[in-house]
PQR file of N, CA, C, O and H, with PARSE charges and radii, in Angstrom:
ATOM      1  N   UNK A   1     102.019  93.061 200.680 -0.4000 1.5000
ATOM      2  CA  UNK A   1     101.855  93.621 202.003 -0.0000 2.0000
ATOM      3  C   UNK A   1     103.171  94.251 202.424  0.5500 1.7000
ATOM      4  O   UNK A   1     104.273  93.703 202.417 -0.5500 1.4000
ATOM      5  N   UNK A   2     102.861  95.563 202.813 -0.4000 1.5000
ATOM      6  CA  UNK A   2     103.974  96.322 203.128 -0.0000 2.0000
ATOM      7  C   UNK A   2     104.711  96.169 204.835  0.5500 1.7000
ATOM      8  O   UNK A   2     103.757  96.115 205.611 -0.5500 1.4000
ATOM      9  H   UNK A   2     101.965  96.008 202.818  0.4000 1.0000
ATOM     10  N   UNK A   3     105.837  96.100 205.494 -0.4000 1.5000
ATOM     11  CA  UNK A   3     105.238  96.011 206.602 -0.0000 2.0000
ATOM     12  C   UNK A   3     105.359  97.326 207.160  0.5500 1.7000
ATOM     13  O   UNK A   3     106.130  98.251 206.906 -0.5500 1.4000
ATOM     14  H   UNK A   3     106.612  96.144 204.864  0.4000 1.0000
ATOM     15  N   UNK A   4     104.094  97.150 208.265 -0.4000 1.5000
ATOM     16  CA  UNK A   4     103.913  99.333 208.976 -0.0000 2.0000
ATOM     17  C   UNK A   4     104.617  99.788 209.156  0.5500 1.7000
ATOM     18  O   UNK A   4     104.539 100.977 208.847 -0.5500 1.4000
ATOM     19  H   UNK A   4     103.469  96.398 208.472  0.4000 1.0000
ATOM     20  N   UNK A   5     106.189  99.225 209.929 -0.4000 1.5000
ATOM     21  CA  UNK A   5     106.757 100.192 209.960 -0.0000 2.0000
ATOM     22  C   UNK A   5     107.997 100.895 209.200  0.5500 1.7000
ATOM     23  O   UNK A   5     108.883 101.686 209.523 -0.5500 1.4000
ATOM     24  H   UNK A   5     106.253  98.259 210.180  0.4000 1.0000
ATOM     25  N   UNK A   6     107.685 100.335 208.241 -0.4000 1.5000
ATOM     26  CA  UNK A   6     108.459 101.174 207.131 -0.0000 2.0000
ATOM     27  C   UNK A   6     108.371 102.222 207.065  0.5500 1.7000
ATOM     28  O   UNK A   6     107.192 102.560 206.963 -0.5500 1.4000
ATOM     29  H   UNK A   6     106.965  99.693 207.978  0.4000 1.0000
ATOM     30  N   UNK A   7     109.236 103.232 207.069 -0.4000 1.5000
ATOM     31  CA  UNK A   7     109.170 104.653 207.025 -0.0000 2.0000
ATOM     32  C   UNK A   7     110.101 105.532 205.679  0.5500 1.7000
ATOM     33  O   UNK A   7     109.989 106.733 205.431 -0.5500 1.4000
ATOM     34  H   UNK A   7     110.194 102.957 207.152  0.4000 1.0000
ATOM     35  N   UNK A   8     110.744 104.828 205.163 -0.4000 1.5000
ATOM     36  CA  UNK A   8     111.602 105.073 203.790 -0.0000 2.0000
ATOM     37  C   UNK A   8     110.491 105.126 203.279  0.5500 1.7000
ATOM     38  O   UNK A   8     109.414 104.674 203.669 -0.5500 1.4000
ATOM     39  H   UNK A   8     110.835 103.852 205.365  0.4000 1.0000
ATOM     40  N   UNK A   9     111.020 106.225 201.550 -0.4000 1.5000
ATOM     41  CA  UNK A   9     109.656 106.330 201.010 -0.0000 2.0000
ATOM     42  C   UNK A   9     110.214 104.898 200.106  0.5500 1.7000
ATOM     43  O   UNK A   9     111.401 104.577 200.170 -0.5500 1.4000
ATOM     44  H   UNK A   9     111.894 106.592 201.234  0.4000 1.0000
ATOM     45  N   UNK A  10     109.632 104.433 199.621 -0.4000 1.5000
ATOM     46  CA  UNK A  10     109.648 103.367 198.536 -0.0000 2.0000
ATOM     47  C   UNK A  10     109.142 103.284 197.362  0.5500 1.7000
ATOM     48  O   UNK A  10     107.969 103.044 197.076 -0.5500 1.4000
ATOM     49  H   UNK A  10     108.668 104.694 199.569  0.4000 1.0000
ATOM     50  N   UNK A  11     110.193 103.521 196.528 -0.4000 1.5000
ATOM     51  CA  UNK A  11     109.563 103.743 194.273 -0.0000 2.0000
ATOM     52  C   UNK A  11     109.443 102.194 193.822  0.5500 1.7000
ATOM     53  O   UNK A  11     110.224 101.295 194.132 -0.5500 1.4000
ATOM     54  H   UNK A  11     111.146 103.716 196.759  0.4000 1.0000
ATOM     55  N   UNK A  12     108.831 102.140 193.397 -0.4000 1.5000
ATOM     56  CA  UNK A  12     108.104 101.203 192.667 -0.0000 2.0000
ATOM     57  C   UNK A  12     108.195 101.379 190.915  0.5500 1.7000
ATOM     58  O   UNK A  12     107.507 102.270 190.416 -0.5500 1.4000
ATOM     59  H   UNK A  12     108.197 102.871 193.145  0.4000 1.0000
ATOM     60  N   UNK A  13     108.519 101.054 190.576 -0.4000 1.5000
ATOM     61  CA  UNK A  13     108.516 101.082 188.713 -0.0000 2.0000
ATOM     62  C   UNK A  13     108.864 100.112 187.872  0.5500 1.7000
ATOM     63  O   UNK A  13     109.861  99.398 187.762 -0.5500 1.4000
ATOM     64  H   UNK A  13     109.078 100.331 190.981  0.4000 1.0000
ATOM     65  N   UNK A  14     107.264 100.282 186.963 -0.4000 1.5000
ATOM     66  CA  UNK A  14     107.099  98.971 186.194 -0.0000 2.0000
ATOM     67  C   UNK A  14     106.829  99.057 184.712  0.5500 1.7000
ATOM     68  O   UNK A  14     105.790  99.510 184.232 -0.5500 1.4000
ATOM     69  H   UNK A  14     106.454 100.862 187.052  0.4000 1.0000
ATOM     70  N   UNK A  15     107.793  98.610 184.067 -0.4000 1.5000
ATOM     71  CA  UNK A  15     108.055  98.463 182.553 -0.0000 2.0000
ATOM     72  C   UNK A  15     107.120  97.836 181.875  0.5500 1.7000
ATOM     73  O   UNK A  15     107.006  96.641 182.147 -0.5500 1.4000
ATOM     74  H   UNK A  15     108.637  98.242 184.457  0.4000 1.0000
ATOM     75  N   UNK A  16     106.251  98.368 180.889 -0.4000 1.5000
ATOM     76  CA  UNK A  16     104.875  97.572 180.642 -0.0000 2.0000
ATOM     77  C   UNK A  16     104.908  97.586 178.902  0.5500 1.7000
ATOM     78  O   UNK A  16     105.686  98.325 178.298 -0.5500 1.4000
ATOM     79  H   UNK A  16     106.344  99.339 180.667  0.4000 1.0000
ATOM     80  N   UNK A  17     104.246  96.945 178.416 -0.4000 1.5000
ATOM     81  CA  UNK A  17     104.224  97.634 176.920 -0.0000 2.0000
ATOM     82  C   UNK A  17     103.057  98.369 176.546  0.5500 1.7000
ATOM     83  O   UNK A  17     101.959  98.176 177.069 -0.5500 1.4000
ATOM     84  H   UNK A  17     103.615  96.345 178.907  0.4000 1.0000
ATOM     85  N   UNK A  18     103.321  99.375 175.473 -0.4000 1.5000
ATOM     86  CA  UNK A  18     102.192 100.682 175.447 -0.0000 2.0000
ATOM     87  C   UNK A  18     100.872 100.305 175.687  0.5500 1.7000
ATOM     88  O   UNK A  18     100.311 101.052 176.489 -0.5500 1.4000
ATOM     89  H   UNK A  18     104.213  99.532 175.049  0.4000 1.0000
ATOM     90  N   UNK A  19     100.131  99.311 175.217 -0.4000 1.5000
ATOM     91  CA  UNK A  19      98.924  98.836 174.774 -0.0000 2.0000
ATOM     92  C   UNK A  19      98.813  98.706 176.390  0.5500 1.7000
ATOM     93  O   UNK A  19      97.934  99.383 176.924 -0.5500 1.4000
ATOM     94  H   UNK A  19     100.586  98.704 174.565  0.4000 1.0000
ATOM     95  N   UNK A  20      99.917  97.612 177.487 -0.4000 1.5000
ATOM     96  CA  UNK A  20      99.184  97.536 178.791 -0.0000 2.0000
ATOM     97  C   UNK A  20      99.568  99.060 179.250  0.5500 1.7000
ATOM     98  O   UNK A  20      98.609  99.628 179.773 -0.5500 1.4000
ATOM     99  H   UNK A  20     100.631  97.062 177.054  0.4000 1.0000
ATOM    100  N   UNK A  21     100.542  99.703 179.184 -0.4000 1.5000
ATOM    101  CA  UNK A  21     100.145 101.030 179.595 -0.0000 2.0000
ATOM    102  C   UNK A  21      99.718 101.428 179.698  0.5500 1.7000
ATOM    103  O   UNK A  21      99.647 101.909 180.829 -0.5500 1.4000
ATOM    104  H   UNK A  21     101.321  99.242 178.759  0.4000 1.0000
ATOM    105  N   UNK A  22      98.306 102.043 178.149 -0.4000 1.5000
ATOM    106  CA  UNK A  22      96.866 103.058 178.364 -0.0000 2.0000
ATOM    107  C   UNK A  22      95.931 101.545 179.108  0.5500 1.7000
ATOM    108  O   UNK A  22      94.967 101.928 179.770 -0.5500 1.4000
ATOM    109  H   UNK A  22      98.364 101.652 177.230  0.4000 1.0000
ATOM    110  N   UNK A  23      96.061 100.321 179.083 -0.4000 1.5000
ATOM    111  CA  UNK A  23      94.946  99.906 179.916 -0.0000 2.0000
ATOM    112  C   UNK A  23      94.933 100.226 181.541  0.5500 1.7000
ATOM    113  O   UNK A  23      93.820 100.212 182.067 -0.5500 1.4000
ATOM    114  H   UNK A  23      96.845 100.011 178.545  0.4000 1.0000
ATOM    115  N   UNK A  24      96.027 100.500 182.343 -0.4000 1.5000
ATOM    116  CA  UNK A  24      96.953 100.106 183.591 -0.0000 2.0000
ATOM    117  C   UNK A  24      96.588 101.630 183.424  0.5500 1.7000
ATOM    118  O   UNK A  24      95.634 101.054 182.901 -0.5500 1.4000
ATOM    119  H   UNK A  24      96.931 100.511 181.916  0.4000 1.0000
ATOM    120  N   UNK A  25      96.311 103.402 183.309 -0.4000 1.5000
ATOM    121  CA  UNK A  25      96.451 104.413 183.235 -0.0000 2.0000
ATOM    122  C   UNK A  25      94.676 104.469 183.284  0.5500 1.7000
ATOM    123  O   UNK A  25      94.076 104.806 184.304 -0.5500 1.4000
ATOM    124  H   UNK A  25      97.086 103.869 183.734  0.4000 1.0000
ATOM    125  N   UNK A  26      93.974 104.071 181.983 -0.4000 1.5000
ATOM    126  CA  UNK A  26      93.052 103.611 182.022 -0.0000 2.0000
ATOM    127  C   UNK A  26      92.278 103.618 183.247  0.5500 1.7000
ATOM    128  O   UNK A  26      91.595 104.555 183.660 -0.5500 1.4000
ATOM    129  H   UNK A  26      94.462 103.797 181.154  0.4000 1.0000
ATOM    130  N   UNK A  27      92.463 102.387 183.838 -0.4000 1.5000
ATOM    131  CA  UNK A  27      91.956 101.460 185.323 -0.0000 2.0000
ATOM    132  C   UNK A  27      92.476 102.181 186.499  0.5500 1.7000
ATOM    133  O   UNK A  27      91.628 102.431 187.355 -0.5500 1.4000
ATOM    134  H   UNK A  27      93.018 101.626 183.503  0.4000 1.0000
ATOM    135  N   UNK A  28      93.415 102.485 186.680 -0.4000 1.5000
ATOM    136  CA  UNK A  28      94.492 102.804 187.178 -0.0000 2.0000
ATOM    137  C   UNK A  28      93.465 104.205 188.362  0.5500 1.7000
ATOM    138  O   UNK A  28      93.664 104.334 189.570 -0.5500 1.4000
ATOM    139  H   UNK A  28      94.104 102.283 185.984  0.4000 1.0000
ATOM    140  N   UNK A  29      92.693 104.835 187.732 -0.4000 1.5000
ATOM    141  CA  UNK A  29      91.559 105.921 188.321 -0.0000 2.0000
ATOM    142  C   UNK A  29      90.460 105.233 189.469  0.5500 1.7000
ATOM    143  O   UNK A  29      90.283 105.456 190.667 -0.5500 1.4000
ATOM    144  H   UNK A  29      92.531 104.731 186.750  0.4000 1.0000
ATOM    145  N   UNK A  30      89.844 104.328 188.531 -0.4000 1.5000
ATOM    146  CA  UNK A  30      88.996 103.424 188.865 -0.0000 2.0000
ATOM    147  C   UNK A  30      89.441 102.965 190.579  0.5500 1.7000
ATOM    148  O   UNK A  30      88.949 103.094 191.700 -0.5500 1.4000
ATOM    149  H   UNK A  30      89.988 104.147 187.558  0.4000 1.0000
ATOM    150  N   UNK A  31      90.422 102.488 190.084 -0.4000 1.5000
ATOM    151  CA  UNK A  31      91.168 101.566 191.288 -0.0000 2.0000
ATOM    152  C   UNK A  31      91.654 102.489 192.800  0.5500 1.7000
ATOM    153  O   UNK A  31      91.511 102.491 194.023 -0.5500 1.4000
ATOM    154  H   UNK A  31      90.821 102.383 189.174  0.4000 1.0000
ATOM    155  N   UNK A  32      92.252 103.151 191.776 -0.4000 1.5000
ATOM    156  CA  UNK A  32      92.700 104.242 193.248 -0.0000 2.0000
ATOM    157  C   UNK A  32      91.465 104.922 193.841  0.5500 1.7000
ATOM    158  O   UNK A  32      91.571 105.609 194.856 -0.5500 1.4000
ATOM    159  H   UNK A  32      92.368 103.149 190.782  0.4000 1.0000
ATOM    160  N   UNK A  33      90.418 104.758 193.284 -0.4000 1.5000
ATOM    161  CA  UNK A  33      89.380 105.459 194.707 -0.0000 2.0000
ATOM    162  C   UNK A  33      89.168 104.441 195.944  0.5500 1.7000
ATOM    163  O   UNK A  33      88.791 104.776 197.067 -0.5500 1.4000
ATOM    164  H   UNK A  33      90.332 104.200 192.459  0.4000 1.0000
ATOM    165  N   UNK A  34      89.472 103.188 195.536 -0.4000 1.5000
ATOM    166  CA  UNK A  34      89.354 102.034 196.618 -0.0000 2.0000
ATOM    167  C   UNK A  34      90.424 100.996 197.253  0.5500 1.7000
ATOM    168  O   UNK A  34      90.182 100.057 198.012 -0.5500 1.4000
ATOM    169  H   UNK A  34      89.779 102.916 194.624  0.4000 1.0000
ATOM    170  N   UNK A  35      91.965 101.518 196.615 -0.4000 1.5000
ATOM    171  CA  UNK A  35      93.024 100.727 196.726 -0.0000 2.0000
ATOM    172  C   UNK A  35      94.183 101.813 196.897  0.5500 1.7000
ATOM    173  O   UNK A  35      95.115 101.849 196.094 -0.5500 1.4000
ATOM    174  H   UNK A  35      92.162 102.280 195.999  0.4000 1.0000
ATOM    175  N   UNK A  36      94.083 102.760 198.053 -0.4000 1.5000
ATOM    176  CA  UNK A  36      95.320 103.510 197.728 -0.0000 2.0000
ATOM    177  C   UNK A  36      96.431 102.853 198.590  0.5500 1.7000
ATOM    178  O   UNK A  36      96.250 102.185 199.608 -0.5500 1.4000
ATOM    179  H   UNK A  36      93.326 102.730 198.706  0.4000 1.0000
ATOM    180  N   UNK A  37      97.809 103.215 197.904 -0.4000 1.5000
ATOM    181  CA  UNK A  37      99.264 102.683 198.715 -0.0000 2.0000
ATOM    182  C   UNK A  37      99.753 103.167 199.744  0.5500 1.7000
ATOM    183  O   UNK A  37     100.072 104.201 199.157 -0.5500 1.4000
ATOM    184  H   UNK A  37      97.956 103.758 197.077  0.4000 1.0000
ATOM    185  N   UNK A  38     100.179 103.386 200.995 -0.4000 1.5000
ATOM    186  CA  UNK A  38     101.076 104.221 201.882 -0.0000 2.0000
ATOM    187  C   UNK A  38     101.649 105.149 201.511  0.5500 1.7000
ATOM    188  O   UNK A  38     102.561 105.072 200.687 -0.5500 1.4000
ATOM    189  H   UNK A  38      99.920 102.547 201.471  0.4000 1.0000
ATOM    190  N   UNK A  39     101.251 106.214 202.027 -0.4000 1.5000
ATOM    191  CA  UNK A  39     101.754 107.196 201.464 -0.0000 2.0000
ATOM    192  C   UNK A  39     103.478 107.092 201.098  0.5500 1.7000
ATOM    193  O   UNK A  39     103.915 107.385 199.985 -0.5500 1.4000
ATOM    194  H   UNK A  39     100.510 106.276 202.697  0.4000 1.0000
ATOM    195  N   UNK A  40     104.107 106.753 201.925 -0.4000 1.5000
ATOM    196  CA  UNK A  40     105.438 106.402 201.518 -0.0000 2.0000
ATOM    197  C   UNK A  40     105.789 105.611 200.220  0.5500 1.7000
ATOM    198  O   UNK A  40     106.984 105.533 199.936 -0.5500 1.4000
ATOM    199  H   UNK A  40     103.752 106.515 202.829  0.4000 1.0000
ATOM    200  N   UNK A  41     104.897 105.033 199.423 -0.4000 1.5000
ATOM    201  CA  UNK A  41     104.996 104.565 198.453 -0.0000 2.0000
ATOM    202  C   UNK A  41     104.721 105.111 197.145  0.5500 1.7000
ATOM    203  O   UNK A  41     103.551 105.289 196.808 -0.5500 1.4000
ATOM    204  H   UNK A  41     103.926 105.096 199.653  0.4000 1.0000
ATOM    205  N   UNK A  42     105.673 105.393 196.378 -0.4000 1.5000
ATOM    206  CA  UNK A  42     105.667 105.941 194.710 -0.0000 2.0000
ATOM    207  C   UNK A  42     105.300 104.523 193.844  0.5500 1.7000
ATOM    208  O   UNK A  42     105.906 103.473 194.061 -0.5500 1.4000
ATOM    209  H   UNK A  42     106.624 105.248 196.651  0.4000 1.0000
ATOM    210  N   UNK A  43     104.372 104.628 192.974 -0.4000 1.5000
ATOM    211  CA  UNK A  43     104.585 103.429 192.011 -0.0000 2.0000
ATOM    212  C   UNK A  43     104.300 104.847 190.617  0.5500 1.7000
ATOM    213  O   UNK A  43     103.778 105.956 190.496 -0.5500 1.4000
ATOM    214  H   UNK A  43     103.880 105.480 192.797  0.4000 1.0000
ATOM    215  N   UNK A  44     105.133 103.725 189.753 -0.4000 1.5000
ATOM    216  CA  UNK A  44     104.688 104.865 188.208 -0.0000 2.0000
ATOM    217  C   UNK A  44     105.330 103.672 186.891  0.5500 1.7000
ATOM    218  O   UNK A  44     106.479 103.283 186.684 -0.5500 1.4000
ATOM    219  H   UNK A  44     105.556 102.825 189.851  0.4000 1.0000
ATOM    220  N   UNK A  45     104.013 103.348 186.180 -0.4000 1.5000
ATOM    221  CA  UNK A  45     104.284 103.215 184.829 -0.0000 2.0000
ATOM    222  C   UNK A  45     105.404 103.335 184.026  0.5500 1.7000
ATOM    223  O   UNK A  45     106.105 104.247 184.463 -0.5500 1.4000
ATOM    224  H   UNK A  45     103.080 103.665 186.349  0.4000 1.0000
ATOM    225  N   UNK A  46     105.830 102.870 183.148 -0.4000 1.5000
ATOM    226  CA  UNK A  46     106.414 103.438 182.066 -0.0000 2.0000
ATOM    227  C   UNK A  46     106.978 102.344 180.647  0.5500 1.7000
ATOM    228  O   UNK A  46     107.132 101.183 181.027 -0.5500 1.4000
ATOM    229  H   UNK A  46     105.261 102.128 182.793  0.4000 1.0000
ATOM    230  N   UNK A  47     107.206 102.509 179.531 -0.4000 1.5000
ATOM    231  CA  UNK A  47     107.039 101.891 178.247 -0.0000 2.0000
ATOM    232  C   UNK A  47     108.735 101.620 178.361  0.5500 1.7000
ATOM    233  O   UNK A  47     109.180 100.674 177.710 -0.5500 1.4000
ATOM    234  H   UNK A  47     107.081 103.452 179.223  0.4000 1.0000
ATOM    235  N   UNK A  48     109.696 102.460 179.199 -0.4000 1.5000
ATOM    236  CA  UNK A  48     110.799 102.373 178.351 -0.0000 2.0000
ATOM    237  C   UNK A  48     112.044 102.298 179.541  0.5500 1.7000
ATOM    238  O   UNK A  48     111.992 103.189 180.390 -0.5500 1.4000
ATOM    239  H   UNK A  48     109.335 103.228 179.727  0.4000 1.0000
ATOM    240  N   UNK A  49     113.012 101.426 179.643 -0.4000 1.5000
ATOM    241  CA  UNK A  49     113.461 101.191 181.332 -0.0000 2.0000
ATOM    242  C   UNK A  49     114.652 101.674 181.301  0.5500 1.7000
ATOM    243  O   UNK A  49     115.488 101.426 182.169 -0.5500 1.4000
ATOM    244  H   UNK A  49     113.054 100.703 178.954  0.4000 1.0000
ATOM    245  N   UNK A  50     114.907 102.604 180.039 -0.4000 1.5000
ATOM    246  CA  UNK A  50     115.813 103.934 180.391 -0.0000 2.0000
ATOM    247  C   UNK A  50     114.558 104.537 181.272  0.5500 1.7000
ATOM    248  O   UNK A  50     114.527 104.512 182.502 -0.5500 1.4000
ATOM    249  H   UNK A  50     114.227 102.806 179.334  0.4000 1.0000
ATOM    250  N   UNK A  51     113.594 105.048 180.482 -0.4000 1.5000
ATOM    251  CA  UNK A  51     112.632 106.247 181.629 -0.0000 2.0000
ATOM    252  C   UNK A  51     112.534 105.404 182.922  0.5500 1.7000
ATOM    253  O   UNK A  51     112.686 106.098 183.927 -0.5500 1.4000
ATOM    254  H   UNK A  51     113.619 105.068 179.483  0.4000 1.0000
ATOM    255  N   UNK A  52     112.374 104.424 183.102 -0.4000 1.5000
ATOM    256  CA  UNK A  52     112.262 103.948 184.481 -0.0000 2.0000
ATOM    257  C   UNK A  52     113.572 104.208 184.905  0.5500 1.7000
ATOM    258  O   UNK A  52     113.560 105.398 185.220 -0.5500 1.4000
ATOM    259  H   UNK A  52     112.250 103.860 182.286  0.4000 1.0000
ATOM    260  N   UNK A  53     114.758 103.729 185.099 -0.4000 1.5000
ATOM    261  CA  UNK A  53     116.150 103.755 185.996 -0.0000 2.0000
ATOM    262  C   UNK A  53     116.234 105.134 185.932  0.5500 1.7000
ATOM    263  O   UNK A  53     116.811 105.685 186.869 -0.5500 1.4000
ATOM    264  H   UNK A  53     114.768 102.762 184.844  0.4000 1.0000
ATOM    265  N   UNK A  54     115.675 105.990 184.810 -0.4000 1.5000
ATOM    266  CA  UNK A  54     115.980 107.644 185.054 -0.0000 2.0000
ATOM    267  C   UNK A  54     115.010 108.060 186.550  0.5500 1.7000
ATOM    268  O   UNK A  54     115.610 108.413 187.565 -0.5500 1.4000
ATOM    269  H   UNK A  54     115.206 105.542 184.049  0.4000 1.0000
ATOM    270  N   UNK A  55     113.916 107.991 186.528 -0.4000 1.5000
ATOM    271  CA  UNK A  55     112.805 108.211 187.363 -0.0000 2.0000
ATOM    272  C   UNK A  55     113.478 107.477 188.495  0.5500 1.7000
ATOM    273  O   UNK A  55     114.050 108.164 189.341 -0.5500 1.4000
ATOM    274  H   UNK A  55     113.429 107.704 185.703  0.4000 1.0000
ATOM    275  N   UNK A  56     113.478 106.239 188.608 -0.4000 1.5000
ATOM    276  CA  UNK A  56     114.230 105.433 190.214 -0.0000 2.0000
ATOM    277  C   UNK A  56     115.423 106.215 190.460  0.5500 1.7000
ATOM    278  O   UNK A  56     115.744 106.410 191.632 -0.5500 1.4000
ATOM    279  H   UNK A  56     113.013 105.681 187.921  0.4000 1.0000
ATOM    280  N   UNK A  57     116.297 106.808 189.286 -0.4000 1.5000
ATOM    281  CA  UNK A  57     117.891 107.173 189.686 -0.0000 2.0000
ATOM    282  C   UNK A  57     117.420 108.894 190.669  0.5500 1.7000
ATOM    283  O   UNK A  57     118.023 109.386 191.622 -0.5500 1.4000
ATOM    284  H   UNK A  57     116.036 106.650 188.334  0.4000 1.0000
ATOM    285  N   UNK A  58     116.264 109.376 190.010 -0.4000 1.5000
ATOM    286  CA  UNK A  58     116.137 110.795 190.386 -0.0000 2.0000
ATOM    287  C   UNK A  58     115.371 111.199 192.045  0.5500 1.7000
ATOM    288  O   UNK A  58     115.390 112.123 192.858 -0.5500 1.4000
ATOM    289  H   UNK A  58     115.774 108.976 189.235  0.4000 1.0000
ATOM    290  N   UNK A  59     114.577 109.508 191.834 -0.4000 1.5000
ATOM    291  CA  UNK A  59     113.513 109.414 193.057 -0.0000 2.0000
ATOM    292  C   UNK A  59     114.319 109.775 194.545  0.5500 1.7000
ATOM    293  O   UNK A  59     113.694 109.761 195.605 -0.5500 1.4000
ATOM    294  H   UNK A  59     114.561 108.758 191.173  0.4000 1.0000
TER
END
């Protein structure tokens, strides 16, 4: 639970291994027609936590 009045955008990034990756990418469709985040909120995947700290460093 976020609280409302947060107004910063907020990144989210989570280091997974490939196999939960395509499941989490997968689902990931499914889910977002009935679970979307605040708009202020980025979340994003990724296999490798150089690509993540690159993506958080750029966000």
């Amino acid at each position: 639970m976020l609280p409302a009045y947060e107004t910063r955008p907020l990144f989210i990034a989570a280091v997974v291994s490939e196999g939960q990756y395509q499941y989490q990418i997968g689902n990931s469709l499914a889910a977002s027609a009935t679970t979307l985040p605040p708009a202020h909120v980025e979340f994003n995947y990724f296999t490798s936590r150089r690509e993540a700290a690159d993506w958080l460093g750029n966000s």
